[in-house]
C-alpha positions as CSV (number, residue, x, y, z in Angstrom):
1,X,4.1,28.4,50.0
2,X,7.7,27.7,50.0
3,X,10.2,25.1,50.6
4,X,11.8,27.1,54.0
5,X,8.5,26.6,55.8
6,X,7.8,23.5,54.5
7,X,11.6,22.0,55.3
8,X,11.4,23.9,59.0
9,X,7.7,22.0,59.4
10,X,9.6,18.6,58.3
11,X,12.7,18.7,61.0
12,X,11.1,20.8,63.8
13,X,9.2,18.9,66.5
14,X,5.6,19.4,66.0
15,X,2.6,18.2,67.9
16,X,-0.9,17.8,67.0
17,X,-3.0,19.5,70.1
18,X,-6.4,21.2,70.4
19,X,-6.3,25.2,69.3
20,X,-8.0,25.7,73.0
21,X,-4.8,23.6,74.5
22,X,-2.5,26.1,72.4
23,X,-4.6,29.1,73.5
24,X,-4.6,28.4,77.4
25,X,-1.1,26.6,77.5
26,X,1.9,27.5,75.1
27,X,4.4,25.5,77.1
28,X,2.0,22.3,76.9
29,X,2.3,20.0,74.2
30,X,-0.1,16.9,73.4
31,X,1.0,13.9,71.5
32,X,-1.4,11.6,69.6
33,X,-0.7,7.9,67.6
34,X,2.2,7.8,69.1
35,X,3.3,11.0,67.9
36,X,2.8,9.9,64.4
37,X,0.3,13.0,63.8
38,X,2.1,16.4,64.0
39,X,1.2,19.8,63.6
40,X,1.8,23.4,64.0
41,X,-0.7,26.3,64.4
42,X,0.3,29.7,63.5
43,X,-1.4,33.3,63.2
44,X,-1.2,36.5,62.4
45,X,-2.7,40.0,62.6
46,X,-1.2,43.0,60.5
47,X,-2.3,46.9,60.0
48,X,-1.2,49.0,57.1
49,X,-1.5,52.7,55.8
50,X,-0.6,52.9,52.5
51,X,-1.5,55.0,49.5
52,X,-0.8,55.5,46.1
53,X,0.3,58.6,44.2
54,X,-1.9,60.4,41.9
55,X,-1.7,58.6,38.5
56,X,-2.2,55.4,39.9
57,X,-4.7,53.2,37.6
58,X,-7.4,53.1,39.6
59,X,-8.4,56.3,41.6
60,X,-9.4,55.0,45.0
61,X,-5.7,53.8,45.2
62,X,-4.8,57.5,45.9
63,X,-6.9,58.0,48.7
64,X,-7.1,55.3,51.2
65,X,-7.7,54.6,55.0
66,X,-5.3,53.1,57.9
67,X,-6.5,50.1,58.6
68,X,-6.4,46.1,60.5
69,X,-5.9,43.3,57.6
70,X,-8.3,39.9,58.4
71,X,-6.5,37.6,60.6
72,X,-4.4,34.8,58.5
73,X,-4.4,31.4,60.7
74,X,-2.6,28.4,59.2
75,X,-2.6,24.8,60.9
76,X,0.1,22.7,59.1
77,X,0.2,18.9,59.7
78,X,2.1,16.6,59.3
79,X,1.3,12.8,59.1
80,X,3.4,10.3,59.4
81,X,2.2,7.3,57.2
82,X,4.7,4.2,57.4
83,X,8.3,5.0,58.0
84,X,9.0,5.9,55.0
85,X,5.7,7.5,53.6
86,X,4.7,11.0,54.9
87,X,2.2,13.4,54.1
88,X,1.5,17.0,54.6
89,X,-0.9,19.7,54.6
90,X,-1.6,23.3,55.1
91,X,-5.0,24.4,56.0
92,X,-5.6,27.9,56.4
93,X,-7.6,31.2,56.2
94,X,-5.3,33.2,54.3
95,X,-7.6,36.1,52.3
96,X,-4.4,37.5,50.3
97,X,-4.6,34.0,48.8
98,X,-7.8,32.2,48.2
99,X,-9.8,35.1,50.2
100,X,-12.9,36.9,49.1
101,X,-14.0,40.3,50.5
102,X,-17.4,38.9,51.8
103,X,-16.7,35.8,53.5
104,X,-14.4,33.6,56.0
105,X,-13.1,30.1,54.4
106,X,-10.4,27.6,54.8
107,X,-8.7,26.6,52.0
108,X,-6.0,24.0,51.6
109,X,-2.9,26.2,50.1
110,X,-0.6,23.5,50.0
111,X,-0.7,19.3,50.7
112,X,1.4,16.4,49.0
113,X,2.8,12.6,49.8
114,X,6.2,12.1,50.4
115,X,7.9,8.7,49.1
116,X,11.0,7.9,50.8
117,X,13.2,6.0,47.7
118,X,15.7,4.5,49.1
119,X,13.9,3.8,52.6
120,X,11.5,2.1,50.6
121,X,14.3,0.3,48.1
122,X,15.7,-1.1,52.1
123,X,18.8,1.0,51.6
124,X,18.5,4.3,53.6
125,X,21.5,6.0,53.8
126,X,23.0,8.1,56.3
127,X,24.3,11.3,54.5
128,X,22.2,10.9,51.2
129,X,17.9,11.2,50.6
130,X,16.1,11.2,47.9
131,X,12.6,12.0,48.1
132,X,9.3,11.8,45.2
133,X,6.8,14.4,45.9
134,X,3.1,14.1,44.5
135,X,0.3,16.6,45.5
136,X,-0.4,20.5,45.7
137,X,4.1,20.9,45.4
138,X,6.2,24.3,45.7
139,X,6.7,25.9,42.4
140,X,9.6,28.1,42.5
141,X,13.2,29.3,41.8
142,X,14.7,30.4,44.9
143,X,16.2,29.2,47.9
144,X,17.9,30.5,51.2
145,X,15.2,33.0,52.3
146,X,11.8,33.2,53.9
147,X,8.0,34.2,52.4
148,X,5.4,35.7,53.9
149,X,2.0,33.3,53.2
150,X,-1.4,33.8,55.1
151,X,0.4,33.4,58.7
152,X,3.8,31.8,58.2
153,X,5.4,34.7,58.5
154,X,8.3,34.9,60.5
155,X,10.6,33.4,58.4
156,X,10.3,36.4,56.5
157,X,12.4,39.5,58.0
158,X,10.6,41.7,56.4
159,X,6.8,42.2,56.2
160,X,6.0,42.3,52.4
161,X,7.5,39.8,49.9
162,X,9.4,41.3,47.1
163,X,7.4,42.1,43.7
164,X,9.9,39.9,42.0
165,X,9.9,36.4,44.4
166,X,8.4,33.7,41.7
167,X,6.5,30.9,43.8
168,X,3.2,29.3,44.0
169,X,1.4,25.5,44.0
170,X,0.4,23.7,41.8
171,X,-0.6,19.9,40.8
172,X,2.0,17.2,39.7
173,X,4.9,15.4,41.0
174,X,8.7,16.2,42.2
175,X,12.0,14.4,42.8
176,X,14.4,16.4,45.9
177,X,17.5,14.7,46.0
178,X,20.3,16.0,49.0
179,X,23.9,14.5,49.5
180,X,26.0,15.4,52.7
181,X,29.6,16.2,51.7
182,X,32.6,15.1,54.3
183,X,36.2,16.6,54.9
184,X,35.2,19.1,52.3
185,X,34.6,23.0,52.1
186,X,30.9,22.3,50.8
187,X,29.2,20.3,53.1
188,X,26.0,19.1,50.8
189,X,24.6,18.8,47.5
190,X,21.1,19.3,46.9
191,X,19.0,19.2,43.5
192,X,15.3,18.6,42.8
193,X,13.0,18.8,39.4
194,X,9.3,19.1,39.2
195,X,6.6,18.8,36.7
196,X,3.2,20.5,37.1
197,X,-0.1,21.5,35.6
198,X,-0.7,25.3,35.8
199,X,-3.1,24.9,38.4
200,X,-3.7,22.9,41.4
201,X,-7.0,22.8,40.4
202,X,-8.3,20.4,38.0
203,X,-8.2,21.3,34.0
204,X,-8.0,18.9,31.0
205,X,-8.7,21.0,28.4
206,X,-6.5,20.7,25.3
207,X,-4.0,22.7,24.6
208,X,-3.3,23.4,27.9
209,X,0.3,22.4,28.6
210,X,2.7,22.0,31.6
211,X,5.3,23.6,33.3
212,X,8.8,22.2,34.0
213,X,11.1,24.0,37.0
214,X,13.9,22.6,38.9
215,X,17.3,23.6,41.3
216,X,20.6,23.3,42.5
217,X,22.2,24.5,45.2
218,X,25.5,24.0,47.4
219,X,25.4,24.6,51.5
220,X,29.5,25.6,52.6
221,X,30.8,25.1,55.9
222,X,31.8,29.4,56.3
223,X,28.6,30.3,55.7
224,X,28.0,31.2,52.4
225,X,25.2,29.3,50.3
226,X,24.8,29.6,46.2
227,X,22.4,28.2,43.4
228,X,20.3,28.0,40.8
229,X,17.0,28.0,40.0
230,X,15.2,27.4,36.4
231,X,11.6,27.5,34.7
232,X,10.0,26.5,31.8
233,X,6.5,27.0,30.6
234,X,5.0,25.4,27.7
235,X,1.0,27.2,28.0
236,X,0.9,29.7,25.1
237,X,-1.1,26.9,22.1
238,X,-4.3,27.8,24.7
239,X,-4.4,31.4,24.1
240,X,-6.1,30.8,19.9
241,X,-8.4,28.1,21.7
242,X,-9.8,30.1,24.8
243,X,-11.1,33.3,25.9
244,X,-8.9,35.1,27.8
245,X,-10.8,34.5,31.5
246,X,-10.1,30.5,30.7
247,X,-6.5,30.7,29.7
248,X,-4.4,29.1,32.2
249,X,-1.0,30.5,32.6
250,X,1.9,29.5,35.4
251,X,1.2,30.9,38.5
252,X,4.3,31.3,40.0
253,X,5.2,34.5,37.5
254,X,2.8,36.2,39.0
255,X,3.8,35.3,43.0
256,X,1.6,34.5,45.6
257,X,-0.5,36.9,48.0
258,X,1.8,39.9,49.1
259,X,0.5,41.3,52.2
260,X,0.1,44.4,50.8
261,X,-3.8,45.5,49.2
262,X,-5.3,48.6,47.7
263,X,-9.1,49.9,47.5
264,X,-9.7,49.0,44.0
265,X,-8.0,45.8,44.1
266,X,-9.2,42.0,45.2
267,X,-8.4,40.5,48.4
268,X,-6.3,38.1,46.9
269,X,-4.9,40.2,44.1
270,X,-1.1,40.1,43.1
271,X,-1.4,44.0,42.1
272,X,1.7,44.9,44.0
273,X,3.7,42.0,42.2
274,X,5.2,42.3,38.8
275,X,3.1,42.1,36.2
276,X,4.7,42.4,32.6
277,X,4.6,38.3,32.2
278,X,1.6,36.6,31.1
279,X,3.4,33.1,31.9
280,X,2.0,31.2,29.1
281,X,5.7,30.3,27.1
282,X,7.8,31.6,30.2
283,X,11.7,31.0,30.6
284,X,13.7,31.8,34.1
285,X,17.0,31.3,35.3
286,X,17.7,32.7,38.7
287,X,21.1,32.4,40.9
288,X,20.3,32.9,44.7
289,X,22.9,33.6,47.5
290,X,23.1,33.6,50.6
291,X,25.9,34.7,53.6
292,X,25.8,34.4,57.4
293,X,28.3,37.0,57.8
294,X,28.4,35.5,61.6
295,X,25.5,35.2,64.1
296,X,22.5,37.9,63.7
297,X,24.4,39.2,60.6
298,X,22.9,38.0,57.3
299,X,22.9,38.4,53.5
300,X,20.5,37.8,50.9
301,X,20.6,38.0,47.0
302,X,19.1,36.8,44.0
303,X,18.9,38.0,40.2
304,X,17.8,36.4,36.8
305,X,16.3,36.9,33.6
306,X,12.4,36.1,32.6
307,X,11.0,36.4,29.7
308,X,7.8,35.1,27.7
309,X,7.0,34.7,24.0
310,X,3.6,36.7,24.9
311,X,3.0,39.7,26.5
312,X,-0.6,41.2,28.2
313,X,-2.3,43.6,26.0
314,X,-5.0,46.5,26.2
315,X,-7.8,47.3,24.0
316,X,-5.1,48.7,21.2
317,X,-2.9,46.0,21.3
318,X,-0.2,47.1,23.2
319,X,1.7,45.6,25.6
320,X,0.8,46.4,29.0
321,X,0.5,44.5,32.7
322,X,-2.2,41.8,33.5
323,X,-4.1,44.5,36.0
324,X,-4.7,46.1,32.8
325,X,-4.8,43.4,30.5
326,X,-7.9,42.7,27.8
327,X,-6.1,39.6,25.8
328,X,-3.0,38.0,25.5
329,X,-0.9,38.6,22.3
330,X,2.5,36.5,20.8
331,X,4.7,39.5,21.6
332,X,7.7,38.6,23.2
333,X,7.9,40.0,26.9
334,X,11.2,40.0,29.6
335,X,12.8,41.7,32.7
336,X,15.5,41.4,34.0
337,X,15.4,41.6,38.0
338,X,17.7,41.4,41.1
339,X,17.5,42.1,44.6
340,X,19.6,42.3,47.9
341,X,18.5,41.8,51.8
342,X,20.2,42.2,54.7
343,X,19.4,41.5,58.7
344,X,21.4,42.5,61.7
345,X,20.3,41.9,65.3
346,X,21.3,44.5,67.4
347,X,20.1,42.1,70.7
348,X,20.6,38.6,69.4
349,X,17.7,36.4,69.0
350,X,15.7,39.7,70.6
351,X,15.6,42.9,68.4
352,X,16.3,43.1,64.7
353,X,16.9,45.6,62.0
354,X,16.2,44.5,58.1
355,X,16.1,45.9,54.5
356,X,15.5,44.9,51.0
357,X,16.1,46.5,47.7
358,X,14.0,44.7,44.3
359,X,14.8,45.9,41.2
360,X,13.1,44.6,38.0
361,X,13.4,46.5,34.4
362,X,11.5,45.6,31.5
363,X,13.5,44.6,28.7
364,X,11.4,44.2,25.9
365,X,11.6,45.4,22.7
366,X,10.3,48.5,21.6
367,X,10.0,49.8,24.9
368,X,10.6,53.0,25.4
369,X,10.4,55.5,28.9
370,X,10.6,54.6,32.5
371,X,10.7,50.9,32.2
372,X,12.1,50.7,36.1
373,X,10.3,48.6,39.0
374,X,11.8,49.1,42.5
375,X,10.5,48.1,46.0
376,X,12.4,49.6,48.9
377,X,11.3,47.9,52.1
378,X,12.7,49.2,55.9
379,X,11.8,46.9,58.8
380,X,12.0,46.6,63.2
381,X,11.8,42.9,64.6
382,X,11.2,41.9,67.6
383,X,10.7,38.9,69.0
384,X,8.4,39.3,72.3
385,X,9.1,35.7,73.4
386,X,10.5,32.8,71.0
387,X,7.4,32.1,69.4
388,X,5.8,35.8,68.9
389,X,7.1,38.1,66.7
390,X,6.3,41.6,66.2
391,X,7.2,43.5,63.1
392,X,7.1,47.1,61.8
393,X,7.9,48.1,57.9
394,X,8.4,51.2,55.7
395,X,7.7,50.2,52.2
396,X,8.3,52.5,48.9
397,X,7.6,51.3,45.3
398,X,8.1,53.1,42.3
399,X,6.9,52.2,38.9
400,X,7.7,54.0,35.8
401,X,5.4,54.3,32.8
402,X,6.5,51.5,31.1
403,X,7.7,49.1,33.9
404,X,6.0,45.8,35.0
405,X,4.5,47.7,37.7
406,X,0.5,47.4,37.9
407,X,-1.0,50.1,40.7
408,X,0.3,53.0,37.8
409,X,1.9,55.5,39.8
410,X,4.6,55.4,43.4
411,X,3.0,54.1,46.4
412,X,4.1,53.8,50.3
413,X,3.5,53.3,53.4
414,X,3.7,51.9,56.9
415,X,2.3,48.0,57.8
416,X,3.0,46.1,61.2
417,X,2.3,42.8,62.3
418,X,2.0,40.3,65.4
419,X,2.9,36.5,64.7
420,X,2.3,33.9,66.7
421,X,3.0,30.0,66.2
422,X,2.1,26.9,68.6
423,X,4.4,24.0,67.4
């Protein structure tokens, strides 16, 4: 759930069509109300073999089988309402999401209106937009870079996400505002701030609170993109009202589905994500960067501080991460995090090579030991024909004893996967 596939939806051309057209006809496109309906059909198969060290929380971790991952499908559509009111929506089987081990289901991960301000003020303007979002919106703080969710993967040049990419959906409204800069080194302004419940589910409880986030970034014309990216979470008067199971705390600090899973852990768990946050009184600033050095040669970054006026804790009362987590406690919890990607194609727009280093170290107080969370991830891409990508990844974690990590002990492995998208 992120703004890159969204944004890439929104420009590219996209056509609603049968799946069996899609299946039998790739180069065939069908157009309905006057190509005012518009979609895109994506899906994905992956395989991993991973395992855990000994001294991983929970023992099956440390002795697991190769194996095929469901299939993720997505169908994203896009609706064009009046010329100035659009809406979207992502329907999808996506188990490292909403899935359960037992059964098949399609959710909706992600749907909203778009307003068109000025279009519907009579003033469009040429190098300026301002959009007000309302729906399921993108919670997040970073920019410039792809996600892996359920099947819209190949924005992602890697196969896993990092354990440190904050991001998920949730109810309430937004305001995206863009300006296109001439004669001028940066070529266009863009800023947006959203409000959201901690949920995109429905809860009017008391005490429950909101959550506030917002960027801004600059584009250049050599290349380079920078911004910012900030969160605030105002959750924590629940935790003396509820039990823990009913407290609802910000989503995004705990990421979205990685496609990465263990024996002992859900099929929608975040167990591979950092975990040291409860996201109940949250704070994040993040600065993100990003450099085509020229074409197939790319650079990521992104590093920030998050921190939280409560922490998880275990049946003693100490802080600990929410895989392990009994209650929530007003013990002030941060890390601080950072982490660099790179690409290079060795055959452009054919065969790629990528990498990623995350870093995350718990910065609490009191904390003493290994408080180090690091995710090394190695990856082949190869893009069979321009709509099918097949990717192959070495991924290495390593949590110490005190870090935000929640399996307990190192863990690697190898994963692969086969994308394919009808738009």
């Amino acid at each position: 759930m992120i703004r890159n596939r969204v944004s890439q939806l929104a420009h590219g051309r996209l056509t609603l069509g049968l799946s069996c057209i899609a299946l039998a006809s790739p180069t065939f496109s069908a157009e309905f109300f006057d190509d005012k309906i518009q979609a895109k059909l994506m899906l994905m198969q992956g395989f991993q073999a991973i395992e855990a060290k000994p001294g991983a929380f929970e023992i099956p971790n440390t002795d697991m089988a190769p194996g095929f991952q469901r299939l993720r499908f997505n169908i994203e559509l896009v609706v064009k309402v009046h010329d100035h009111v659009t809406v979207y929506v992502d329907l999808g089987e996506e188990p490292n999401d909403f899935g359960t081990d037992d059964q098949f289901e399609i959710s909706q991960d992600l749907g909203y209106i778009d307003l068109d301000i000025f279009g519907l003020a009579g003033s469009a303007q040429q190098d300026q937009s301002w959009l007000f979002r309302a729906g399921n919106i993108v919670s997040t703080v970073f920019e410039f870079r792809g996600y892996s969710d359920g099947a819209a993967v190949q924005s992602n040049p890697l196969i896993g996400n990092s354990p440190i990419d904050f991001v998920t959906a949730e109810s309430g409204i937004q305001s995206l505002w863009s300006h296109k800069v001439s004669d001028s080194v940066i070529t266009q302004v863009n800023a947006d701030i959203g409000f959201t419940v901690p949920t995109f589910f429905e809860d009017y409880s008391g005490d429950r609170g909101f959550n506030t986030f917002g960027q801004l970034s600059l584009n250049t014309g050599f290349g380079l993109n920078l911004g910012l990216g900030w969160f605030i979470s105002s959750l924590g008067d629940q935790v003396t009202n509820r039990l823990f199971a009913d407290v609802q705390t910000a989503g995004l600090i705990q990421g979205d589905g990685d496609n990465y899973n263990f024996a002992a852990s859900g099929a929608s768990s975040r167990d591979t994500h950092a975990g040291l946050l409860p996201g109940l009184d949250a704070n994040i600033f993040q600065i993100n960067a990003h450099y085509q050095a020229r074409p197939g040669t790319e650079f990521r970054g992104w590093a920030g501080i998050a921190k939280d006026e409560f922490s998880f804790v275990d049946s003693n009362g100490d802080q600990t991460v929410a895989s392990q987590a009994v209650a929530y406690q007003e013990i002030a919890s941060e890390i601080n995090y950072y982490a660099i990607e790179a690409t290079q194609y060795l055959t452009l727009n054919r065969l790629y090579i990528a990498s990623r280093f995350s870093s995350a170290i718990n910065k609490s107080d009191n904390i003493s030991g290994d408080k180090d969370l690091n995710r090394i991830q190695l990856g082949l891409g190869w893009w069979l024909t321009d709509n099918t990508l097949f990717k192959a990844e070495y991924v290495k974690q390593s949590e110490g004893n005190t870090s935000a990590g929640q399996i307990g002990a190192d863990w690697d492995g190898l994963t692969a996967e086969l994308s394919v998208v009808f738009d």
